[in-house]
C-alpha positions as CSV (number, residue, x, y, z in Angstrom):
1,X,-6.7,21.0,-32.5
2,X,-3.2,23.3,-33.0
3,X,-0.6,20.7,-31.3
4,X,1.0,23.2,-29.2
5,X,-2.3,24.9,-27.1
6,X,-4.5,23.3,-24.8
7,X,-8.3,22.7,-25.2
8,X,-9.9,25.4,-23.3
9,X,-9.8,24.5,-19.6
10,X,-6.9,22.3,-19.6
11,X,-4.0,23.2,-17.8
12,X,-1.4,20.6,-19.7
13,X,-0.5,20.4,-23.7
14,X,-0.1,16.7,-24.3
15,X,2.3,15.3,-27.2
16,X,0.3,14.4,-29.9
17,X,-1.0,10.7,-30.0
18,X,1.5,9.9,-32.9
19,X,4.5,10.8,-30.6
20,X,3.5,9.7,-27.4
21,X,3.4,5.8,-29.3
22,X,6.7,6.2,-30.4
23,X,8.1,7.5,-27.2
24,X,6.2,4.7,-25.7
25,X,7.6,1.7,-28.2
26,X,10.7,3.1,-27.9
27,X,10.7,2.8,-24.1
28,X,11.6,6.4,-23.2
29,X,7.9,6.1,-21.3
30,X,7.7,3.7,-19.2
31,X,4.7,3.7,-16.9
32,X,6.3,4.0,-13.9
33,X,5.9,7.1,-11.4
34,X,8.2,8.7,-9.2
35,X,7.3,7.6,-6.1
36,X,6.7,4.4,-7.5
37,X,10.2,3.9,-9.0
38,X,11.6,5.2,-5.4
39,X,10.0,2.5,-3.4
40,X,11.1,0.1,-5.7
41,X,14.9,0.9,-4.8
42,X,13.8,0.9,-1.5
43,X,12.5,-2.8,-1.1
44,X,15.3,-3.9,-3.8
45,X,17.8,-1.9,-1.2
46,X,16.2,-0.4,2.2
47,X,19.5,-0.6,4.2
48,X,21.7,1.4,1.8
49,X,22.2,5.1,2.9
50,X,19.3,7.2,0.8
51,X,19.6,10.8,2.4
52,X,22.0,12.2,4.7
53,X,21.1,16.2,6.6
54,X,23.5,17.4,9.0
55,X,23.3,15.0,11.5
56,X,20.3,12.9,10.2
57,X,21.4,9.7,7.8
58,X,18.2,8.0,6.5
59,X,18.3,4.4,4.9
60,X,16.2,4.1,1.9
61,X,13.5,2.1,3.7
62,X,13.7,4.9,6.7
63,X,13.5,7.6,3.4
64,X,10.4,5.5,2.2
65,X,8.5,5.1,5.6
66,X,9.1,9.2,5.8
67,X,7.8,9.8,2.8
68,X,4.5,7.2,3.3
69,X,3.9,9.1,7.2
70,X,4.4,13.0,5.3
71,X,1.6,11.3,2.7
72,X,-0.8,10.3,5.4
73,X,-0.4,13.0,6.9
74,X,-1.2,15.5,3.8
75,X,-4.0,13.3,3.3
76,X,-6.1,13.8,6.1
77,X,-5.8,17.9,5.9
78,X,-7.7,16.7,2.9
79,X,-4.8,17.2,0.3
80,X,-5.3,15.1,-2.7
81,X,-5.2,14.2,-6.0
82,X,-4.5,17.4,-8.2
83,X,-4.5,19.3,-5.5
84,X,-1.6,22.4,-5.9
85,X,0.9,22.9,-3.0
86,X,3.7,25.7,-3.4
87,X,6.6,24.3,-1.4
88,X,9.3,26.9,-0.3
89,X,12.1,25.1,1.6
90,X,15.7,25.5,2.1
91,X,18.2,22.4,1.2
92,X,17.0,20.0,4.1
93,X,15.6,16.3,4.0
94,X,11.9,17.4,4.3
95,X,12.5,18.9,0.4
96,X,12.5,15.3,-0.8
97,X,10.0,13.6,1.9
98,X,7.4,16.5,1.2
99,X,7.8,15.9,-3.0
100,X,7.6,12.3,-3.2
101,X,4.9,12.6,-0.4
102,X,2.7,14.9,-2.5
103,X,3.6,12.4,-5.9
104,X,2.5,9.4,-3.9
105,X,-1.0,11.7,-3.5
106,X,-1.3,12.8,-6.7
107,X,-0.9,16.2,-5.6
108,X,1.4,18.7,-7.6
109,X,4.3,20.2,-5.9
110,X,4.9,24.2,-6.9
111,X,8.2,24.4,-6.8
112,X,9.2,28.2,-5.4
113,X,12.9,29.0,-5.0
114,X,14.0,30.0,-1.2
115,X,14.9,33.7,-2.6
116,X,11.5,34.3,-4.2
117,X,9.3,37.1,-2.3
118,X,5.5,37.9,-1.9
119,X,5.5,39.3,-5.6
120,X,6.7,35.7,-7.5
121,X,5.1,33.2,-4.4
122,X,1.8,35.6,-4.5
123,X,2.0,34.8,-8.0
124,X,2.1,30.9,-8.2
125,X,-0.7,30.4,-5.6
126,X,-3.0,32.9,-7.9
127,X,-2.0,31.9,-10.6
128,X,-2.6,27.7,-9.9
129,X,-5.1,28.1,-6.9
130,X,-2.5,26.4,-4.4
131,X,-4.6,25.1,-1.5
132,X,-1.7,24.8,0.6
133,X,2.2,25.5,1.1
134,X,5.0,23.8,2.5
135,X,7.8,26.2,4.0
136,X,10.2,26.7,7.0
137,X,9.4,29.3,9.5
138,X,12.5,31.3,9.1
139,X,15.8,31.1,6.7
140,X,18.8,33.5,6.4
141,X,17.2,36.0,8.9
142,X,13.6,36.1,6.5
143,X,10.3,35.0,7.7
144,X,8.7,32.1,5.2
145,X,5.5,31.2,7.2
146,X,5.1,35.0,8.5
147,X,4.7,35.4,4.2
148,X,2.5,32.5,3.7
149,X,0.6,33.9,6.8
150,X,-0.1,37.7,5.0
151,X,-0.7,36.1,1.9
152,X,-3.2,33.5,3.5
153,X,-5.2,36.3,4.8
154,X,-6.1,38.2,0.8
155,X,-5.7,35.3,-1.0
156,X,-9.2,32.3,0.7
157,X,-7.5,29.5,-1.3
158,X,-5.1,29.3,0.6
159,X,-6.1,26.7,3.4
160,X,-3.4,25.6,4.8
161,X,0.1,26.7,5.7
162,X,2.4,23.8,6.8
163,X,5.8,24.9,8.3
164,X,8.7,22.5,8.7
165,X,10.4,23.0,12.4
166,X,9.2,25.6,15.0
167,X,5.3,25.9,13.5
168,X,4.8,29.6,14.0
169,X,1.1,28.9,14.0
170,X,0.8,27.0,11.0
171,X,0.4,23.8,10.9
172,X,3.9,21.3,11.5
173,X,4.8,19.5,9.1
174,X,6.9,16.6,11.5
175,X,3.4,16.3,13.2
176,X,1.6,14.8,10.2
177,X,4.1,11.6,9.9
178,X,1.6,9.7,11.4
179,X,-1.4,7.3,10.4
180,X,-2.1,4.5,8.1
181,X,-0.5,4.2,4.8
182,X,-2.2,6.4,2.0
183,X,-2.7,4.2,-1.3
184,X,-0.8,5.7,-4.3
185,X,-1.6,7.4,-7.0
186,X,0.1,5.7,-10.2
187,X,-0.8,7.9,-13.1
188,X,2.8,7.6,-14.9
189,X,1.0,10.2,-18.2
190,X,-0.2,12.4,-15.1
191,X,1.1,16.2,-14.6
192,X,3.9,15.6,-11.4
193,X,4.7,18.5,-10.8
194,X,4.9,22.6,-11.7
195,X,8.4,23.4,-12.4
196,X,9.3,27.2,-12.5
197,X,10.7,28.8,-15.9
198,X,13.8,30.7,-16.5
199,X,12.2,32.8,-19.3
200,X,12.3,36.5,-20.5
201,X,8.0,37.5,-20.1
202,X,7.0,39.7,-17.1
203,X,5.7,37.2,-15.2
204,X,7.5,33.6,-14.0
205,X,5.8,31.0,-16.5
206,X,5.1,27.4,-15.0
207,X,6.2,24.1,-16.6
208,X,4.0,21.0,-16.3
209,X,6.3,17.8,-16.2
210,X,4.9,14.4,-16.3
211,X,6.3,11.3,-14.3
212,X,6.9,9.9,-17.5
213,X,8.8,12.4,-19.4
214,X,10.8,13.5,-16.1
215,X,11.8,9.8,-15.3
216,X,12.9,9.3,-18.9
217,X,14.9,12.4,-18.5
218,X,16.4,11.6,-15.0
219,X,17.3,7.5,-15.8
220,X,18.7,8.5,-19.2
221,X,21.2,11.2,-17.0
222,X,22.1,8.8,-14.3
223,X,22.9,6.7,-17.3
224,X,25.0,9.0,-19.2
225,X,26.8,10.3,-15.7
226,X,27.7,7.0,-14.4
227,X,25.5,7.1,-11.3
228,X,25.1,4.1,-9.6
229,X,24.5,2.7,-5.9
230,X,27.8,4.0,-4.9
231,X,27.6,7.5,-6.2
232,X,27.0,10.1,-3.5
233,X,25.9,13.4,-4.2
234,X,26.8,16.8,-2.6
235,X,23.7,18.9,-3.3
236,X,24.5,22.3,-3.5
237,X,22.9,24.9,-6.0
238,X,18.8,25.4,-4.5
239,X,17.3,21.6,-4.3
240,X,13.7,23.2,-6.5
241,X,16.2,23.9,-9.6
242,X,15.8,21.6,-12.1
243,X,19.5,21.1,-12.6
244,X,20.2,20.0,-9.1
245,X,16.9,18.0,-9.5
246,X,17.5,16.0,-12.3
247,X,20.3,16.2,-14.3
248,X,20.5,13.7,-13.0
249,X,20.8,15.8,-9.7
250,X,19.5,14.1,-6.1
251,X,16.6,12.5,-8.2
252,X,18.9,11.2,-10.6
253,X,20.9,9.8,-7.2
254,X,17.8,8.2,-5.7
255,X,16.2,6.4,-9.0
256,X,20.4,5.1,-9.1
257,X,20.2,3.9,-5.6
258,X,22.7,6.1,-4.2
259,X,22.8,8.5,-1.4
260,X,22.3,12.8,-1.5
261,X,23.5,14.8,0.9
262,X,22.4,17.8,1.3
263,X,24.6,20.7,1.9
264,X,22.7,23.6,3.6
265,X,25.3,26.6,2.4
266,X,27.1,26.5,-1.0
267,X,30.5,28.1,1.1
268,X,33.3,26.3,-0.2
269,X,34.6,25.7,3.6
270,X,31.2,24.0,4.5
271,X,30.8,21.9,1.0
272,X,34.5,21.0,0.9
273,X,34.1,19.5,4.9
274,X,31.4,17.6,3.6
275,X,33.0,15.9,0.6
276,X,35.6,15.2,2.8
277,X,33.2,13.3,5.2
278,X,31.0,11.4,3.5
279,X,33.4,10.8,0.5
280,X,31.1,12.9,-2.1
281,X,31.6,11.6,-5.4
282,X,29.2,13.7,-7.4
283,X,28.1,17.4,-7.5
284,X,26.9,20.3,-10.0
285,X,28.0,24.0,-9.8
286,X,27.3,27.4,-11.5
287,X,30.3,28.7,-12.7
288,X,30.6,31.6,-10.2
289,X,30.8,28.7,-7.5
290,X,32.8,26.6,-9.3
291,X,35.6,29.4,-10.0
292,X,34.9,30.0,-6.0
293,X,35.6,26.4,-4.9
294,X,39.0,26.4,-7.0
295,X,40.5,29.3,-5.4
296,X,39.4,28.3,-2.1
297,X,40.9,24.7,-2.4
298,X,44.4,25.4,-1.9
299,X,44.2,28.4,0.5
300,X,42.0,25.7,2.5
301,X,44.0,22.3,2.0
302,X,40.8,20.5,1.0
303,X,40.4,17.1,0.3
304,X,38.2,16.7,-2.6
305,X,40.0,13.3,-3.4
306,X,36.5,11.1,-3.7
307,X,35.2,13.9,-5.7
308,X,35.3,11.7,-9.5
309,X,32.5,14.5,-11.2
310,X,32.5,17.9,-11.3
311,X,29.3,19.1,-13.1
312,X,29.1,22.8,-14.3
313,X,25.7,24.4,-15.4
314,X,23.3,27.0,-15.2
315,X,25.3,30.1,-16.8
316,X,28.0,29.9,-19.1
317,X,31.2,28.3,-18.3
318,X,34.4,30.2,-20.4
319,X,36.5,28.4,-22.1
320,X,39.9,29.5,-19.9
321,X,37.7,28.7,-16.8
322,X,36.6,25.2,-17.9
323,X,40.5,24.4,-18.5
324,X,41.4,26.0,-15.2
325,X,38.9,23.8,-13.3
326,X,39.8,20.9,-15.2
327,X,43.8,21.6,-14.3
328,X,42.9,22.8,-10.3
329,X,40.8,20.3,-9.6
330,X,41.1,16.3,-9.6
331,X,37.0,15.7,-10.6
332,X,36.3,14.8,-14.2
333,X,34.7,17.9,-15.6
334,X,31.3,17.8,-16.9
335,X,29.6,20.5,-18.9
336,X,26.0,20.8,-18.6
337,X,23.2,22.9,-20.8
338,X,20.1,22.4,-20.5
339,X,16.6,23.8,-19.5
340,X,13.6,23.1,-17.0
341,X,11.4,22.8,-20.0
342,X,13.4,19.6,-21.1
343,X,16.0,19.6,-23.5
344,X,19.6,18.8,-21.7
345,X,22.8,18.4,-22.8
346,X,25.9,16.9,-21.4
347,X,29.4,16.7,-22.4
348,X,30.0,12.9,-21.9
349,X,32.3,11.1,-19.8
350,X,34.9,10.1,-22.2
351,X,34.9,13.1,-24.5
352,X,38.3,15.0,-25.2
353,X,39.6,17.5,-23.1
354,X,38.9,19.9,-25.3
355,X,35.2,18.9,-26.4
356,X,34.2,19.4,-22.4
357,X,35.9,22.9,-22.1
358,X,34.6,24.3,-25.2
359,X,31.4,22.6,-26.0
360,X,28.1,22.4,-23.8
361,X,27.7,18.4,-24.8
362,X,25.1,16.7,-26.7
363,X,22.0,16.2,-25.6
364,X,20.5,13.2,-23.9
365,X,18.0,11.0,-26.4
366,X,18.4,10.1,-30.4
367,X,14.8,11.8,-30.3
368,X,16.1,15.2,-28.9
369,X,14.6,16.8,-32.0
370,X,17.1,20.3,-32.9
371,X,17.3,22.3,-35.1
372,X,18.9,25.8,-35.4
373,X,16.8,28.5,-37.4
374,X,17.4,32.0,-38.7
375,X,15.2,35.1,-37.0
376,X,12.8,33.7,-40.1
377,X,12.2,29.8,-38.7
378,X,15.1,28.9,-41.8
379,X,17.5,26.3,-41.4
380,X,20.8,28.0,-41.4
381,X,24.0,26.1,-42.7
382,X,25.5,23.2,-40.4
383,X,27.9,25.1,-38.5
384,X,26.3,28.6,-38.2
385,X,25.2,30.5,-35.4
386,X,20.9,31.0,-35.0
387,X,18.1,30.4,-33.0
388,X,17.7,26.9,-31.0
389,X,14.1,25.1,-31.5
390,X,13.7,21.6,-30.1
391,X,11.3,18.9,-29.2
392,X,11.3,15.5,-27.8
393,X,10.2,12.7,-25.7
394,X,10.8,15.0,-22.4
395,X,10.5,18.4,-23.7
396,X,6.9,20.4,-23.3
397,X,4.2,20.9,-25.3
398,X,3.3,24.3,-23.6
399,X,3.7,25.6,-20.2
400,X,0.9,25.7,-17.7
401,X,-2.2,28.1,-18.1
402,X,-0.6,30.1,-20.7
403,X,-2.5,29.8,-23.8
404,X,-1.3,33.4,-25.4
405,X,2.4,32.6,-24.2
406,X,2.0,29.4,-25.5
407,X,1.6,30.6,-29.4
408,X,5.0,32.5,-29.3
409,X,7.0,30.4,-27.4
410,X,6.3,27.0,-29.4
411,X,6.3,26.7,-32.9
412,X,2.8,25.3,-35.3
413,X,4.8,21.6,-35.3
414,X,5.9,21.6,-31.1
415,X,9.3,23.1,-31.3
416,X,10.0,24.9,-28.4
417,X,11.7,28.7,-28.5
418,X,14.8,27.9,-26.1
419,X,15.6,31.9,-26.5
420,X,19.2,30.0,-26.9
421,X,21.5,30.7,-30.0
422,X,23.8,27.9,-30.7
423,X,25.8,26.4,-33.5
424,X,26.3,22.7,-33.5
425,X,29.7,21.1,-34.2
426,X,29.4,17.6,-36.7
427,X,30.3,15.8,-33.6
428,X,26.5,16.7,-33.1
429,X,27.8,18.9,-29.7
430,X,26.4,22.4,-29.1
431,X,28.1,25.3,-28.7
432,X,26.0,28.3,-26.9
433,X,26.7,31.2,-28.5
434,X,24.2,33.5,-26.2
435,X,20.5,34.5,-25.5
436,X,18.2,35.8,-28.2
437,X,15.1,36.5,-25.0
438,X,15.6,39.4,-22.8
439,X,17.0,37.6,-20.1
440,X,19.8,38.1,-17.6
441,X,21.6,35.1,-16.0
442,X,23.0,36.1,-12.3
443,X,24.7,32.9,-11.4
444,X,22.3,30.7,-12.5
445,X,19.6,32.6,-11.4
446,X,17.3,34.2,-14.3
447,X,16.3,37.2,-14.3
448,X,13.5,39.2,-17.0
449,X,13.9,42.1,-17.5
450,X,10.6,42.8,-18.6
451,X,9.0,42.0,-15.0
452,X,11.8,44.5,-13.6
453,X,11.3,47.4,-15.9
454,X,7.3,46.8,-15.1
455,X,8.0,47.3,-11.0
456,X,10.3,50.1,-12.1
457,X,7.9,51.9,-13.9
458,X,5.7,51.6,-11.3
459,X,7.4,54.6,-9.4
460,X,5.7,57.7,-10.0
461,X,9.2,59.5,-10.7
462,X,10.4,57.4,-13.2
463,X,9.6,57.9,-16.7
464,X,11.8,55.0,-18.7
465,X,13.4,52.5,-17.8
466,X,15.6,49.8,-19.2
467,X,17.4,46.5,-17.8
468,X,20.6,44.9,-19.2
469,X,23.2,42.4,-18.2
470,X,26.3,44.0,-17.4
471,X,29.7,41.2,-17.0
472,X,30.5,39.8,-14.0
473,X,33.5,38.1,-13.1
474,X,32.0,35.6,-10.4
475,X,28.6,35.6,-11.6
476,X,28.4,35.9,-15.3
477,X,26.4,38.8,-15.3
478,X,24.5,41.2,-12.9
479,X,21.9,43.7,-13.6
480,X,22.0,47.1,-14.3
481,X,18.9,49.1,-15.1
482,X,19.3,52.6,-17.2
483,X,16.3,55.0,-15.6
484,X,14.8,58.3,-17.2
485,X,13.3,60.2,-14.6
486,X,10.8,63.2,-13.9
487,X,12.1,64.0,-10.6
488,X,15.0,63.3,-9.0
489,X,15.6,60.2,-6.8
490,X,18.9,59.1,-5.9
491,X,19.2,55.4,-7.0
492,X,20.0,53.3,-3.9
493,X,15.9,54.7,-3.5
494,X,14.8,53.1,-6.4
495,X,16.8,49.9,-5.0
496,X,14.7,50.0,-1.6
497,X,11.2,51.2,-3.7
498,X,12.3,46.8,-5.4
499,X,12.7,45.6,-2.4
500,X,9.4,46.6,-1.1
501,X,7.9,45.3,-3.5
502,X,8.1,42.5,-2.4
503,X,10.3,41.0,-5.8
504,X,13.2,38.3,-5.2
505,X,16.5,40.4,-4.2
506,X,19.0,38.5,-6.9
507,X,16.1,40.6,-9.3
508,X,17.1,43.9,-7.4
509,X,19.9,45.6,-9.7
510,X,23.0,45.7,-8.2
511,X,24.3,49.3,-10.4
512,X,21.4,52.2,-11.5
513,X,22.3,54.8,-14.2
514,X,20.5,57.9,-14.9
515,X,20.0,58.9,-18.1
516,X,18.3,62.1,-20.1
517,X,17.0,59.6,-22.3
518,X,17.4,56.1,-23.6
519,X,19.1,55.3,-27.2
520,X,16.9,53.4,-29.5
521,X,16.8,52.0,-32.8
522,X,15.9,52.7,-35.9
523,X,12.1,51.8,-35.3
524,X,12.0,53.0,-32.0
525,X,13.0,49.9,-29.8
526,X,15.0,50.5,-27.0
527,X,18.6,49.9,-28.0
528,X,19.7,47.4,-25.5
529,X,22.6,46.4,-27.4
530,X,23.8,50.1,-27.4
531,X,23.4,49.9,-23.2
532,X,25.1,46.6,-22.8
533,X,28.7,48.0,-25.5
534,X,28.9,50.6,-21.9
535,X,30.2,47.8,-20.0
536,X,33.7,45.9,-20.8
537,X,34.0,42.5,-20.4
538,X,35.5,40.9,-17.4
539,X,39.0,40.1,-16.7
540,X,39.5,36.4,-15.0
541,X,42.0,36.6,-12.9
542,X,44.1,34.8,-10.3
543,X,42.3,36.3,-7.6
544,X,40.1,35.2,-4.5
545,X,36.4,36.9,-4.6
């Protein structure tokens, strides 16, 4: 069988037999699940603080008792093992209860972002037969269980709808945290849960992480991050990313025995009030934020004096920025680069000043496989600029039901395509040198352009169309799409025609141009690169957004 697609019918690519020993013997895999390794810190700790949400502040034995009732619960709607459930929730407690609930079932979490629409959550519950969703009623002015509701009605497999707070005539989710403790499910080699990708192809591609890859990944960050008991961390960015998640992120916090707290806006004035009140001593940023934080600090006499690690991810962080955060603020600064298919890197703790603003770290394990290739799979010279391929002991074998994807994005041996190009320094750090994949990165946020140009196209007046990053100064880059058109349509018209269709709105572009035609290349490709020289690069300045 080819190594990197599944057997027909399966929806998981398992590491060969040859690397999941050594991984094994080497004690990257442990056994151990996620819920399993959370109610051991629980009955080694249950008074310590676990989770703290507004006003709510949960031991780690009140955590654990939550997350047993929520699994009870799930369990008699008849929610079990391998079961799918898209969950769509805002940065609250019931994030972590309803994961570790589903783990302790078996079941596998979908994890949707709070901005995605009916076009991407239509998607995921097609596309893995979710039987049921977990969401709130309404957040930011939109209505999440009114969605799940029209989507209930085409889509049968649907069953249940389960809405955290005011029910909305689905079914609540505080109401099930009742009845008799539900057995778990310990399957540490089992699929935990469907991650969602950051990649470049028209549609969002799932990523299948297994309790024993992810807890590798998550203990080996809380290792490298100095996370223990003590640490408490601010989470900020969406809780479903995976750098939030994991790296080592609230997860990271838990398997540590420390507390999360959960911050519900990313505002500087609301985050900075809670550092200052439960002593925060952890937290990860996107750039955009983390520029946003440091020219709010002063203007509102913040103290930020617990705050020991300032993590910044997601997009990338100039060098001039890093060293601006690392003079403004008193928080060691910690570069993170990484991916929700595996591979991350950190700058580490006692690296030189200059190694953490102008390198994106090293990455986590000795077998963190890289290599760096030219546009023919050739090792190009220590040093030089190309392609980023990796494997490892919590990097994918192939994402989930995506057999043709599978072939390009994964190499005959089980390297993975990051779509990264990198050189790496003989310190063994990496230094991102840009994206090879058609890809836009708004704050963190990734966009394809290939599943924007499709909707676009989809407008009888519009003949071509063409999207490209353009620089941003808060949020690395925004979107602008170049249209041909037959007819003419103003382009705040092809903005509304996005919106209702029902896409994300950080995928809406933010600037249209009309053009008679697009430039291409030599062989007829559309010449992005020509598109992108329109737009200068952007000026940081001393400046509040």
């Amino acid at each position: 069988m080819n190594a990197r697609t599944a057997p027909a019918g399966r929806d998981f690519t398992p590491w060969p037999d040859s690397f999941a020993r050594r991984y094994r013997e080497r004690g990257y895999w442990r056994g151990q699940t996620l819920h399993g390794r959370l109610a051991e810190v629980a009955a080694r700790q249950p008074d310590r603080l676990a989770l703290v949400c507004g006003e709510r502040r949960w031991s780690h034995a009140m955590f654990d008792a939550r997350i047993r009732g929520a699994a009870a619960g799930l369990h008699r709607l008849g929610i079990g093992r391998g079961d799918r459930v898209v969950l769509q929730l805002p940065n609250i407690a019931e994030f972590h209860v309803a994961c570790f609930a589903l783990f302790r079932l078996g079941a596998l979490p979908v994890f949707a972002l709070p901005a995605h629409r009916e076009a991407e959550i239509g998607h995921f519950i097609k596309h893995t037969g979710a039987r049921a969703c977990i969401t709130v009623a309404r957040e930011g002015g939109f209505g999440h269980a009114a969605l799940f509701r029209r989507l209930q009605a085409r889509l049968p497999q649907l069953r249940d709808v389960i809405v955290v707070g005011d029910a909305e005539g689905g079914i609540a989710f505080d109401a099930l945290d009742r009845g008799d403790d539900v057995a778990a499910v310990d399957d540490a080699t089992a699929v935990a849960f469907l991650q969602l990708s950051g990649g470049s192809t028209g549609t969002p591609k799932l990523i299948p992480r297994t309790h024993d890859d992810y807890l590798y990944s998550l203990r080996e960050s809380a290792r490298i991050c100095g996370f223990d008991p003590d640490t408490r961390y601010l989470c900020v960015l969406p809780a479903a990313h995976n750098f939030p998640m994991s790296s080592p992120g609230a997860f990271g916090t838990f398997h540590a025995g420390g507390c999360v707290v959960m911050a519900r806006q990313p505002d500087p004035a609301s985050s900075f009030r809670l550092i200052a009140r439960e002593r925060i001593t952890a937290t990860a940023l996107v750039p955009a934020l983390a520029l946003a934080w440091l020219e709010s600090k002063a203007r509102l006499d913040a103290d930020l004096s617990s705050l020991a690690l300032l993590q910044v991810g997601g997009a990338h962080l100039p060098r001039d920025v890093a060293r601006r955060l690392m003079d403004g603020l008193e928080a060691r600064l910690q570069q993170v680069f990484g991916m929700a298919e595996g591979l991350v890197n950190y700058t580490r703790l006692d690296d030189a000043d200059e190694a953490i603003a102008s390198t994106q770290g090293r990455p986590i394990s000795e077998d963190d496989e890289i290599r760096i290739v030219d546009d023919a799979d050739r090792d190009v010279p220590e040093g030089e600029v190309g392609h980023l391929l990796t494997r490892g002991p919590y990097t994918i074998r192939g994402y989930y039901r995506a057999d043709a994807h599978n072939r390009d994005a994964f190499t005959d041996d089980g390297f993975y395509r990051t779509g990264d190009r990198v050189r790496r320094l003989a310190s063994g750090h990496l230094v991102v040198a840009g994206r090879a994949k058609d890809q836009i990165n708004r704050g963190g946020d990734k966009i394809a352009a290939e599943e924007v140009e499709s909707h676009l196209m989809t407008h009888p007046a519009v003949f071509d169309a063409a999207l490209v990053a353009m620089p941003d100064r808060w949020l690395g880059e925004k979107a602008c799409a170049f249209v041909v058109l037959r007819d003419a349509l103003p382009p705040r018209e092809l903005q509304a025609y996005l919106r209702g269709r029902g896409i994300a709105a950080y995928k809406v572009p933010e600037r249209i141009e009309l053009l008679e035609a697009l430039p291409r290349t030599a062989v007829g490709k559309v010449d992005k690169r020509a598109l992108r020289a329109r737009f200068p690069s952007p000026v940081f300045q001393e400046t509040t957004p």
